[in-house]
C-alpha positions as CSV (number, residue, x, y, z in Angstrom):
1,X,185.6,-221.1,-19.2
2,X,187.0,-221.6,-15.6
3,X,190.9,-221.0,-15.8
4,X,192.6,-223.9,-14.3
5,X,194.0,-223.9,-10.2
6,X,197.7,-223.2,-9.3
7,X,199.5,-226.5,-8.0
8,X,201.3,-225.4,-4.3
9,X,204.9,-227.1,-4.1
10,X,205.8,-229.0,-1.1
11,X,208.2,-225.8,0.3
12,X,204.9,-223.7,0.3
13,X,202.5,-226.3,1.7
14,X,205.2,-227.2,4.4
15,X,205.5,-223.3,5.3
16,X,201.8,-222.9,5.4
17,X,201.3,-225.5,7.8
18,X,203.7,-224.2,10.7
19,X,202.3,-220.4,10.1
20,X,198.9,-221.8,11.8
21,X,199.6,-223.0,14.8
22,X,202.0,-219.9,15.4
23,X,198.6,-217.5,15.1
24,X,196.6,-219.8,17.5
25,X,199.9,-219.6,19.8
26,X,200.0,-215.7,19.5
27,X,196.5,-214.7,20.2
28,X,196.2,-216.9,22.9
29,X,199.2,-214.9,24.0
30,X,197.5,-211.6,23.9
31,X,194.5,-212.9,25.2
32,X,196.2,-214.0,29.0
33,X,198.2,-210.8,28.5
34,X,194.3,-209.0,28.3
35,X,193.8,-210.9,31.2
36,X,196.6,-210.0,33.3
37,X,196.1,-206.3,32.5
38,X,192.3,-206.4,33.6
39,X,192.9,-208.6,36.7
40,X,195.8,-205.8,37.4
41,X,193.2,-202.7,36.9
42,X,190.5,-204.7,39.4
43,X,193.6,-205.5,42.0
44,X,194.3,-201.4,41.8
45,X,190.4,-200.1,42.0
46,X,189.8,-202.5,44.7
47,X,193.0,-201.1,46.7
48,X,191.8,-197.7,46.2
49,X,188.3,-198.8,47.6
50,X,189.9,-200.3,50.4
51,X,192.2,-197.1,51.2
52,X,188.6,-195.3,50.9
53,X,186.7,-197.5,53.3
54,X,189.9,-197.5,55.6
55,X,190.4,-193.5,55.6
56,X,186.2,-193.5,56.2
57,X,186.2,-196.3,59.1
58,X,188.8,-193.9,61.0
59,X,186.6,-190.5,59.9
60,X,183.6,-192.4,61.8
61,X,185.7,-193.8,64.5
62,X,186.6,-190.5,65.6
63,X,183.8,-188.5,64.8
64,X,182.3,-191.6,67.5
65,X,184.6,-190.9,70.2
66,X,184.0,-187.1,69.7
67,X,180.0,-187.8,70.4
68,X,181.1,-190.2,73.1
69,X,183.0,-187.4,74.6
70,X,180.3,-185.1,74.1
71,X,177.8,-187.0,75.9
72,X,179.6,-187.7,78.4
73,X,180.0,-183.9,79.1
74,X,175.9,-183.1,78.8
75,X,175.6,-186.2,81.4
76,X,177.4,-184.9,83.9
77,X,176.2,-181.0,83.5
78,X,172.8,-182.6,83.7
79,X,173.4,-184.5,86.9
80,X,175.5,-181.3,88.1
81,X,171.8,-179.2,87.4
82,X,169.5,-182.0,88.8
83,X,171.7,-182.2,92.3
84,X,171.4,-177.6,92.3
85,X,168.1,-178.6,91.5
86,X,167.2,-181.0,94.5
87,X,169.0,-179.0,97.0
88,X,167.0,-175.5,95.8
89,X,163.6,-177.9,96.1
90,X,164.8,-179.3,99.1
91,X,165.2,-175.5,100.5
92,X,161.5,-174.4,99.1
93,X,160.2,-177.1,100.8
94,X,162.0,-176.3,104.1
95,X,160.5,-172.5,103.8
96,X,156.8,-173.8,103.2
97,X,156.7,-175.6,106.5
98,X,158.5,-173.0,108.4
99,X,155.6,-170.6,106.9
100,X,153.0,-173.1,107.8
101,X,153.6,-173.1,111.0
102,X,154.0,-169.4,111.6
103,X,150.7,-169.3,110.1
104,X,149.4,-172.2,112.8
105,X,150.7,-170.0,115.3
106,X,149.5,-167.0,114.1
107,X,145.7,-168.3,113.5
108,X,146.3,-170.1,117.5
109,X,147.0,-166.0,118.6
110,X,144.2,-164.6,117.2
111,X,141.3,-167.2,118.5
112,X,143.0,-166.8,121.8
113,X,143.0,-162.8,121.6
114,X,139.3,-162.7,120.1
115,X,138.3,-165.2,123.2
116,X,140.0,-163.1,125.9
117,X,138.6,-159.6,124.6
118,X,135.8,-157.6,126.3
119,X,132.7,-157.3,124.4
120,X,132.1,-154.1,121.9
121,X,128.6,-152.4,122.5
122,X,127.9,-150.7,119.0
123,X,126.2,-146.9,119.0
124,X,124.0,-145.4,116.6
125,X,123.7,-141.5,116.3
126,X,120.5,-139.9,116.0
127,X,120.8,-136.6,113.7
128,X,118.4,-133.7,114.8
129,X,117.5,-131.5,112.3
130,X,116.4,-127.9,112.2
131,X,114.0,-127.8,109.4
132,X,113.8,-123.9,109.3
133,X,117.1,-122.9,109.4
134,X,117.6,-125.7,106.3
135,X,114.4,-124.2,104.2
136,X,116.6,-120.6,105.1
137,X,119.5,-122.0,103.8
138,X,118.0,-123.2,100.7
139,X,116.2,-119.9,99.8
140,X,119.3,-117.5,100.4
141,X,121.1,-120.1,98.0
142,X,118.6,-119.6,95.3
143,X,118.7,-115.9,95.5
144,X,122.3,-116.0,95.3
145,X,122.0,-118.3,92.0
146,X,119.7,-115.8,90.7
147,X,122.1,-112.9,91.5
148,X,124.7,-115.3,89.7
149,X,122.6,-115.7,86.6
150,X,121.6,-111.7,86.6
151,X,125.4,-110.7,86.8
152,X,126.5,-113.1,83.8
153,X,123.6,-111.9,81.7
154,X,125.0,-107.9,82.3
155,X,128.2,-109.2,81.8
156,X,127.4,-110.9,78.6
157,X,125.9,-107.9,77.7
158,X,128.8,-105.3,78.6
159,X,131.2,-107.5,76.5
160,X,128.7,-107.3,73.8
161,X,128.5,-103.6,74.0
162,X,132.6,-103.1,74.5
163,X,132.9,-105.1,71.2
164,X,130.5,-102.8,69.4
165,X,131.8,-99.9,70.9
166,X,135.6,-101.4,69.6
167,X,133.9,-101.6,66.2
168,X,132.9,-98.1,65.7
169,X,136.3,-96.7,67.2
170,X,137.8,-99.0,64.4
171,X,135.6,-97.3,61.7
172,X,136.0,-93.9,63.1
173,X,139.5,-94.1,62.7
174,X,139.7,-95.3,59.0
175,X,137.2,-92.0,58.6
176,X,139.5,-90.1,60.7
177,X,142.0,-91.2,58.3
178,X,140.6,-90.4,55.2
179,X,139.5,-87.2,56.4
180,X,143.5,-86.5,57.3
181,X,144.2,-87.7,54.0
182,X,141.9,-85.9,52.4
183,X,142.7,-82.7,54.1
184,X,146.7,-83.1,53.6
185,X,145.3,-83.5,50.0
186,X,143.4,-80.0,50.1
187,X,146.5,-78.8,52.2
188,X,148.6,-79.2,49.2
189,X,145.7,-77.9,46.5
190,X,145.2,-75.2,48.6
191,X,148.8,-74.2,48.5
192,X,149.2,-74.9,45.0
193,X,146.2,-73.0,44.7
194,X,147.8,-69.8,46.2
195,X,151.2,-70.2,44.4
196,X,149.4,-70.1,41.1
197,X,146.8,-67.1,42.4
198,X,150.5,-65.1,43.3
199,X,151.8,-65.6,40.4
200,X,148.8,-65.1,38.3
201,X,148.7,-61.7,40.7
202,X,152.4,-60.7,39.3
203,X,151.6,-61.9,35.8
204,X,148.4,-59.4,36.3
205,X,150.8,-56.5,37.5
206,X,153.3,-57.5,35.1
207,X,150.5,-57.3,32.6
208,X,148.6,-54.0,33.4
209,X,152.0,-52.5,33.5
210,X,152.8,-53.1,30.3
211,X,149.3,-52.1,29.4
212,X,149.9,-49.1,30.6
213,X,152.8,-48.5,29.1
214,X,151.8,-49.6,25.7
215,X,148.4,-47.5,25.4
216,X,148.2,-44.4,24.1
217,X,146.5,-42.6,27.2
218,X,149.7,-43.2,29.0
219,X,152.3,-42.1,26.7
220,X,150.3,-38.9,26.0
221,X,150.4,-38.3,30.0
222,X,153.9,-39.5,30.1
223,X,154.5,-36.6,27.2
224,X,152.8,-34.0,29.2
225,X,153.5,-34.7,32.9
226,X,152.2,-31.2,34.1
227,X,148.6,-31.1,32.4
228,X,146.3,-29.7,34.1
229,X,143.0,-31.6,32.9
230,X,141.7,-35.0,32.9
231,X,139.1,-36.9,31.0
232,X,136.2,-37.7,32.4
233,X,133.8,-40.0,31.2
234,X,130.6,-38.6,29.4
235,X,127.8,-38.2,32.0
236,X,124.2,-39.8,30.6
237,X,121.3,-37.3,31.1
238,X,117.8,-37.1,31.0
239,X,116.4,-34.2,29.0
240,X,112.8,-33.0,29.5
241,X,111.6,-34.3,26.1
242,X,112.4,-38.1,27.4
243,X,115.8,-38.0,25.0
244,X,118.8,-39.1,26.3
245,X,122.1,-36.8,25.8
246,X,125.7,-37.1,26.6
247,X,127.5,-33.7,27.8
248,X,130.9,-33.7,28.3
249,X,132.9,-32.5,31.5
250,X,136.6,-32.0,31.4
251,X,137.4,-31.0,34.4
252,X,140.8,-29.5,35.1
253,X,143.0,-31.4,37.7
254,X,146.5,-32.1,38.8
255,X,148.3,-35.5,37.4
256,X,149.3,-38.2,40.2
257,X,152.9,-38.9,39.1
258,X,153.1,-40.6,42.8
259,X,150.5,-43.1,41.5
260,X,151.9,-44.6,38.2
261,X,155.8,-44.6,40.0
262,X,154.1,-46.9,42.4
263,X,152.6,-48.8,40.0
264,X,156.3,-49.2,38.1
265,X,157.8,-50.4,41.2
266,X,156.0,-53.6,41.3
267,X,157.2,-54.6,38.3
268,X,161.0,-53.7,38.9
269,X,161.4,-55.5,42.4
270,X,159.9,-58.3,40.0
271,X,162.2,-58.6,37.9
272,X,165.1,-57.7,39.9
273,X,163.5,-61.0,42.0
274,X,163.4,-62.9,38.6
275,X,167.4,-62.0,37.8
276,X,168.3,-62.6,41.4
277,X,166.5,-66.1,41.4
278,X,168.2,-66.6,37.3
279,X,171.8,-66.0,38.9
280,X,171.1,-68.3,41.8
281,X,170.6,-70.9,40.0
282,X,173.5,-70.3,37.3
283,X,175.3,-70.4,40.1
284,X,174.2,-73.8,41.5
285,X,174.1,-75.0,38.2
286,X,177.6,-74.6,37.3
287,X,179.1,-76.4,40.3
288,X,178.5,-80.4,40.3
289,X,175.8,-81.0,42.3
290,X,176.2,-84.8,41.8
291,X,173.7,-87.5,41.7
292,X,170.9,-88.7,44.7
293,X,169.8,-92.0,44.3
294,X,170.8,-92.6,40.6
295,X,169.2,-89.4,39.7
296,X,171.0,-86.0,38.3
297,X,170.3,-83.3,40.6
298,X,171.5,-80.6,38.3
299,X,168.6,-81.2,35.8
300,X,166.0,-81.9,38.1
301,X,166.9,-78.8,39.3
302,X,166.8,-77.0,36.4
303,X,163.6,-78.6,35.6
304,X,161.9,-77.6,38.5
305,X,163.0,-73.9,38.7
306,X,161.6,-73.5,34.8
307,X,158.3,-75.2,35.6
308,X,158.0,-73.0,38.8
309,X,159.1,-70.1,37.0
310,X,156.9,-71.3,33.9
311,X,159.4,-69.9,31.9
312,X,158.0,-72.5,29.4
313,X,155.3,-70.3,28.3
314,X,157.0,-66.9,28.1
315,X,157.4,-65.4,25.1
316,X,160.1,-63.7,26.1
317,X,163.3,-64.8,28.5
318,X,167.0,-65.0,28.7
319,X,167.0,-68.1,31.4
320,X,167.1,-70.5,28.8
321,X,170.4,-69.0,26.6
322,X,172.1,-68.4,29.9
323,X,171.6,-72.3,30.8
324,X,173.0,-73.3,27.3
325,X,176.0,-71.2,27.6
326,X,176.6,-73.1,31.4
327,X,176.7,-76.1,29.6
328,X,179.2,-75.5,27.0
329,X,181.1,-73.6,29.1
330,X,181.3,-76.9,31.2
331,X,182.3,-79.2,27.8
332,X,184.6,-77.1,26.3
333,X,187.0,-79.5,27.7
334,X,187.1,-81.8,25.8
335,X,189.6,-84.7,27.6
336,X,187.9,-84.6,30.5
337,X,185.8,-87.5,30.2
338,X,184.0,-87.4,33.9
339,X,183.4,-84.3,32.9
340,X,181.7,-85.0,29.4
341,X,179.7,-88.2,30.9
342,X,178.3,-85.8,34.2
343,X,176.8,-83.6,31.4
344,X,175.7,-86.1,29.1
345,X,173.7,-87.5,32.2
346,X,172.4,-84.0,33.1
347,X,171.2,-83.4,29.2
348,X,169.9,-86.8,28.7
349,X,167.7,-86.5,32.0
350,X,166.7,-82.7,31.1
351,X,165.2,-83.3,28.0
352,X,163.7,-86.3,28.6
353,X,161.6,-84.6,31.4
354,X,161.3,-81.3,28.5
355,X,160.0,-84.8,25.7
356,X,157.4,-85.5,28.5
357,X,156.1,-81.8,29.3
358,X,156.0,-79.5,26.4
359,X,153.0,-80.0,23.9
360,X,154.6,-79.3,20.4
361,X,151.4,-79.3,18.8
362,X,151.3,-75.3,19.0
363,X,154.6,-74.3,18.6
364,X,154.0,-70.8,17.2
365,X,156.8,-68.8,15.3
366,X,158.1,-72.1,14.2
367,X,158.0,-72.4,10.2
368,X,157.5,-75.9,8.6
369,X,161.2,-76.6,7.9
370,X,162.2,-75.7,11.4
371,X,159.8,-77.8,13.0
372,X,160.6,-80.7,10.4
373,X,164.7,-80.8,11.4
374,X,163.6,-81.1,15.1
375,X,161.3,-83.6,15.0
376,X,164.0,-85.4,12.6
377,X,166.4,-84.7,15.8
378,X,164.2,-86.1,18.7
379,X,163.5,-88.9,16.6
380,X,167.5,-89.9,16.5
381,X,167.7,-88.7,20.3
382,X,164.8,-90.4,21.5
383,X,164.6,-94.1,19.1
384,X,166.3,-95.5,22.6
385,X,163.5,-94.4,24.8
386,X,160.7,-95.5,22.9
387,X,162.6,-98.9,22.8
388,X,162.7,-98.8,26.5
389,X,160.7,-96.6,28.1
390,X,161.2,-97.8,31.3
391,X,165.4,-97.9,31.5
392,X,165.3,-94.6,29.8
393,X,163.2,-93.0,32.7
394,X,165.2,-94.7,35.0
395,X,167.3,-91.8,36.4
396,X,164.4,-89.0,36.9
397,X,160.9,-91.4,37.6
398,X,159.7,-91.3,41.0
399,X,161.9,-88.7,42.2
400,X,161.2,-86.2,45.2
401,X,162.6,-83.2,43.4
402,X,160.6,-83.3,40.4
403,X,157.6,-84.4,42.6
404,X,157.0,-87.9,41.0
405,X,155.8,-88.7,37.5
406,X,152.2,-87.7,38.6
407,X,153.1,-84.4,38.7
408,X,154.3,-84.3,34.7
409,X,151.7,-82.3,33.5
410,X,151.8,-81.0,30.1
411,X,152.9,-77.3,29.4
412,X,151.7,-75.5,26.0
413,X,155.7,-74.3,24.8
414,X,156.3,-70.8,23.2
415,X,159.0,-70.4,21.0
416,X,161.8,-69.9,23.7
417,X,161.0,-73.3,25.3
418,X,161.0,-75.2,22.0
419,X,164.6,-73.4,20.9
420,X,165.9,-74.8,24.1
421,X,164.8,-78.2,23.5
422,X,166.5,-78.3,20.4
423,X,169.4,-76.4,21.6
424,X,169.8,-78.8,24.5
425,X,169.2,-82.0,21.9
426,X,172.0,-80.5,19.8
427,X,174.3,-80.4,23.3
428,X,174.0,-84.3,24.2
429,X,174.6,-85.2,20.5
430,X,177.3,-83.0,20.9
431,X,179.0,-84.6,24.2
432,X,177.4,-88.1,23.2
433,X,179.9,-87.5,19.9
434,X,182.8,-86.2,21.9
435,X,183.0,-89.3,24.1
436,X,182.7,-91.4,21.3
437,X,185.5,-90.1,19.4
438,X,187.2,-89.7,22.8
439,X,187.2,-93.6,23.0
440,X,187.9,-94.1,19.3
441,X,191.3,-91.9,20.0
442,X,192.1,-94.5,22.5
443,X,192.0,-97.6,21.1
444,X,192.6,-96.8,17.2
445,X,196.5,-97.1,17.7
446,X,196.0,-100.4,19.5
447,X,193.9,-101.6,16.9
448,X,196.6,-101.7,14.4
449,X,199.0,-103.5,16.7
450,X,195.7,-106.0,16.6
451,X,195.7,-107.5,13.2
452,X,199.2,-108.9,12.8
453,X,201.0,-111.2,15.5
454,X,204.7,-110.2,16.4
455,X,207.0,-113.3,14.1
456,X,209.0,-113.8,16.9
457,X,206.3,-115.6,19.0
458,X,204.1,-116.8,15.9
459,X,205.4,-120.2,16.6
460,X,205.2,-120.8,20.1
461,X,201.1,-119.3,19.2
462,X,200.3,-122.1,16.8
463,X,201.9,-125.0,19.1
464,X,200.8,-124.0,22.4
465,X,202.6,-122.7,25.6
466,X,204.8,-126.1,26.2
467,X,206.8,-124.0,28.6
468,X,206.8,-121.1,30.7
469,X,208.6,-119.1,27.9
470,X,205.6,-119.7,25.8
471,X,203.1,-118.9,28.2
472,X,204.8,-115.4,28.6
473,X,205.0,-115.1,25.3
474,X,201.0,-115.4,24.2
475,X,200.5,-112.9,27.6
476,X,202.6,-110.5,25.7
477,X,201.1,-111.1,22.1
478,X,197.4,-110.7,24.2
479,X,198.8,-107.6,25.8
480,X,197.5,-105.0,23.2
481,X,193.7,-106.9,23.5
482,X,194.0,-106.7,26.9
483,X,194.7,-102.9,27.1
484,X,191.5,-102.6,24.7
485,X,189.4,-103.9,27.0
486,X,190.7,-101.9,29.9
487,X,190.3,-99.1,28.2
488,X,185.9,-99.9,27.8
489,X,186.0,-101.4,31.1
490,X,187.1,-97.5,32.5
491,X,185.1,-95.9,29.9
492,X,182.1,-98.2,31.2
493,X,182.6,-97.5,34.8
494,X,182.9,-93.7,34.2
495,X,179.6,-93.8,32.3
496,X,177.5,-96.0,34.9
497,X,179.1,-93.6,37.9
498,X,177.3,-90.7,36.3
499,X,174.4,-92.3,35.8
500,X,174.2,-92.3,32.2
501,X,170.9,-93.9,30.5
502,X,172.0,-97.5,30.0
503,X,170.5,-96.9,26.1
504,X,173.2,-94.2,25.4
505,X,175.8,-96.6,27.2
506,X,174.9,-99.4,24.7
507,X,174.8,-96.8,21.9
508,X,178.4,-95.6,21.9
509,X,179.9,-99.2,22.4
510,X,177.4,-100.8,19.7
511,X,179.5,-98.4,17.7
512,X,182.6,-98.9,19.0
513,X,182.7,-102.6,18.1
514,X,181.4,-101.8,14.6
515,X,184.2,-99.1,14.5
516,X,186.2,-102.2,15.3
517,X,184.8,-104.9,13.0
518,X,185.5,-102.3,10.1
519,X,189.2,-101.1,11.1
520,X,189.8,-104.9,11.4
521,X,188.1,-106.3,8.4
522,X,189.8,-103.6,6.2
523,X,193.3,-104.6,7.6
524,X,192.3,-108.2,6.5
525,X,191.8,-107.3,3.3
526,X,194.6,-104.6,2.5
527,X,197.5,-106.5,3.8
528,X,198.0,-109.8,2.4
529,X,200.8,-110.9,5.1
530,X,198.2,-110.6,7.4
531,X,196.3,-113.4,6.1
532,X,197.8,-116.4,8.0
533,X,196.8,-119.1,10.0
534,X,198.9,-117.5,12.9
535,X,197.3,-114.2,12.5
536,X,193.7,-115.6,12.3
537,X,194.7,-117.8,15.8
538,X,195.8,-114.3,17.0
539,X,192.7,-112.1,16.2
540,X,190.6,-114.7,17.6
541,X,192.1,-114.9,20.8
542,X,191.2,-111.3,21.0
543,X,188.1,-111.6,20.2
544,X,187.4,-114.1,22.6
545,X,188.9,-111.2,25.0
546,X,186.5,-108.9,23.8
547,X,183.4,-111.6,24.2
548,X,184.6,-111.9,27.6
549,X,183.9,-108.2,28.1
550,X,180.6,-108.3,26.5
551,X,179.7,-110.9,29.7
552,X,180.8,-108.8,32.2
553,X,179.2,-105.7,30.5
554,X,175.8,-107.4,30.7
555,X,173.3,-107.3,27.5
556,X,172.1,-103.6,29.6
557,X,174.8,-101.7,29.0
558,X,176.9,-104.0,25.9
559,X,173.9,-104.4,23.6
560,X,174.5,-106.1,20.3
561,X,178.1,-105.0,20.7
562,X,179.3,-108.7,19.9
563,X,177.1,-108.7,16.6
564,X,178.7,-105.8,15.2
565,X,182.1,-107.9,14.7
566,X,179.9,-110.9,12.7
567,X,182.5,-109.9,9.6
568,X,185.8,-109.6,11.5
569,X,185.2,-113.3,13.0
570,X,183.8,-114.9,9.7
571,X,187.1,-113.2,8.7
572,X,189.2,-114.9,11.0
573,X,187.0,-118.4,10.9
574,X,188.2,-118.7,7.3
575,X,191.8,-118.4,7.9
């Protein structure tokens, strides 16, 4: 059901009558107000346009006037060029007729000379030959030719024969050569030849001497000097039967004392030679001879005179106890490091020529046990060389005064020989330990000044030299490193200016730095204060000192020094 429509009074019909026409009034209003406002926005755009057109007519009108100008310029350079023109083509022209007519008069000249000349009467030469003399000509110049050819052929030849003949010189000299070579080489065999036959001569005197003097013959004629018989040897005979019979004959004669003092003289000029040539070299030996290119004279020396001598395989001799009482004569002082290090070198050298040139293999007189502890010794003395054969050889291979290595032939030892190897291997363990412990002296009482960092500085150590003050201070606290590694850095230099074999050099600092790592380590663990953070920046700064030395040793003569203090720096890497 529709719900019934509200009734408008007359107030609210009256009032909605006027509001009509008010809305018509108002948007016609707004609609010339549109109006205005677009007519205003054309008026301005068009204004613009027209300041546009007007800025672009006077761009044009001037960029017109420019070209104006322009062309007005290339017009009158290009009459300017046409008039130079003209005038150079006028000028051209002027010089062609001027040379026409010169040639005009020129071409009138010559038909007026040629018509006024006389006229030329031509002549022909007739050549006259003389056959003869031609056909002589020719055959002297064909000899000659032949001549020429014969003359190149001998000289072809010649040269052929000179290079030959240069051919064989060349091969007659390398035979000439080889022959000098090869008689220098006999030369020397021949001499050595005649030094062993002497001494095989004195051996021989030496030997029938003692012969002599041994058998019984001559001590029963040495007993009775004025007998006045001799034996004679039996006579063989013949008897009638065919038998054969021996008869005795003494026959009574007077003894030759002359004869057997002649014989005993031999032998005493021998070995009053033998002594005299002993005592020469004592002598030489006990001075220092020093070193010729890297090599120790002294024991070459020795060397040579023993192998000359061959006082290697003589059962008896007192060279070899007079030469180990020279050498510890010469180390009984002990302090005198140059000293120690010039005989360690001379040792070293000595018995590494001696490892080289006595066969041990028939050492007699030597029981088991004997024979046992040396080997044991050369085996501690020699693990170096066998490492390195060829830095241990250094100082004495090639040399001219042991004759080169060629010349290291092998010498069966007696007894004497053998006791002086292991004599003379107890000697360089003997100054090897003495310089050791020299060097240990040294630096133990810096070692303990090491381990703990003064307190007075420990704080400007852990933060760093901000000032000069601190700076001084860590060169003070590095001092006592620092003196350490002076003190190897002489000990190295002495060493390597007495040539010392660069294995033994690595050998006593190898232990050195353990000696180190140990003296250290235990400090570490037996003082508790020294435990710090401080102390572990202080030890390491050392260390790195000691590294540095390592460098400028070289690997040669440092070794596996700087692995020897692995515990000492694990040590200090934990604090």
């Amino acid at each position: 059901m529709a719900l019934p429509q509200r009734l408008f009074t007359l107030q609210e019909y009256a009032a909605s009558s006027s509001y009509l026409p008010v809305c018509v009034e108002t948007k016609a209003c707004k609609k010339r107000a549109q109006k205005s406002q677009d007519a205003a926005r054309e008026t301005g755009a068009l204004k613009e346009a027209k300041d546009k057109l007007e800025k672009r007519v006077e761009e044009l009108t001037w960029r017109l006037g420019l070209e104006k100008r322009l062309r007005t310029d290339l017009e009158e350079a290009k009459a300017q060029e046409i008039a130079k023109l003209q005038e150079t083509l006028h000028d051209l022209q002027l010089q062609v007729e001027e040379a026409k007519t010169m040639a005009t008069k020129e071409r009138e000249a010559a038909r007026k000379a040629i018509e006024e000349a006389p006229p030329v009467i031509k002549e022909t030469p007739v050549l006259v030959e003389d056959t003869e003399k031609v056909n002589s000509l020719t055959a002297e110049v064909d000899q000659l030719k032949a001549l020429l050819q014969t003359e190149r052929q001998a000289t072809e030849t010649a040269k052929k024969e000179h290079a030959e003949a240069e051919r064989r010189n060349e091969e007659l000299m390398k035979k000439f050569e080889g022959a000098e070579k090869k008689i220098e080489q006999l030369q020397d065999t021949a001499q050595r030849l005649e030094e062993k036959a002497t001494n095989m001569e004195s051996e021989n005197k030496v030997l029938r001497q003692q012969a002599v003097a041994i058998s019984p013959t001559a001590k029963a004629l040495a007993a009775y000097p004025k007998s006045p018989f001799q034996l004679r040897t039996p006579e063989i005979v013949n008897a009638p039967n065919g038998e054969v019979k021996s008869s005795p004959d003494v026959t009574p004669i007077s003894l030759n004392l002359k004869e057997l003092e002649a014989e005993e003289k031999p032998q005493k000029s021998l070995n009053e030679k033998q002594q005299e040539n002993q005592d020469l070299l004592i002598k030489c030996v006990s001075q220092d001879l020093g070193f010729s290119s890297g090599r120790a004279i002294a024991a070459c020396v020795i060397y040579r005179c023993l192998l000359h001598w061959r006082s290697f395989e003589v059962e008896r001799t007192g060279v070899f106890d007079r030469i180990i009482q020279t050498i510890g004569s010469a180390i009984e002082v002990q302090d005198n490091d140059d000293k120690l290090a010039y005989w360690l070198s001379n040792s070293s050298t000595l018995l590494l020529l001696l490892q080289r040139t006595l066969k041990t293999t028939g050492a007699a007189g030597l029981t088991p046990q004997r024979r046992r502890s040396t080997a044991a010794s050369f085996g501690r003395v020699f693990s170096g060389i066998r490492a390195s054969p060829q830095s241990a050889a250094r100082p004495f291979l090639g040399s001219r005064l042991i004759g080169g290595l060629g010349d290291l032939r092998q010498v069966e030892a007696k007894y004497p020989a053998l006791l002086f190897k292991q004599q003379l291997t107890a000697f360089l363990e003997k100054i090897y330990g003495m310089i050791r412990d020299n060097l240990k002296k040294e630096i133990s009482p810096l070692l303990g000044l090491c381990i703990q960092a003064p307190r007075t500085s420990r704080a400007s150590l852990i933060k760093g030299s901000r000032s000069q003050a601190n700076a001084l201070a860590q060169q003070t606290l590095i001092a006592h490193w620092q003196s350490i590694v002076k003190i190897l850095t002489n000990y190295l230099n002495v060493l390597k200016a007495n040539y010392v074999p660069s294995f033994l050099i690595s050998k006593v600092f190898t232990q050195i730095f353990s000696f180190i790592n140990v003296q250290l380590f235990n400090s570490l663990l037996l003082r508790r204060e020294c435990c710090s953070f401080s102390n572990g920046e202080y030890v390491k700064a050392g260390l790195a000192e000691l590294e540095q030395w390592c460098i400028y040793a070289t690997e040669e003569y440092a070794g596996s020094s700087w692995e020897e203090l692995k515990h000492i720096r694990q040590a200090v890497g934990f604090l």
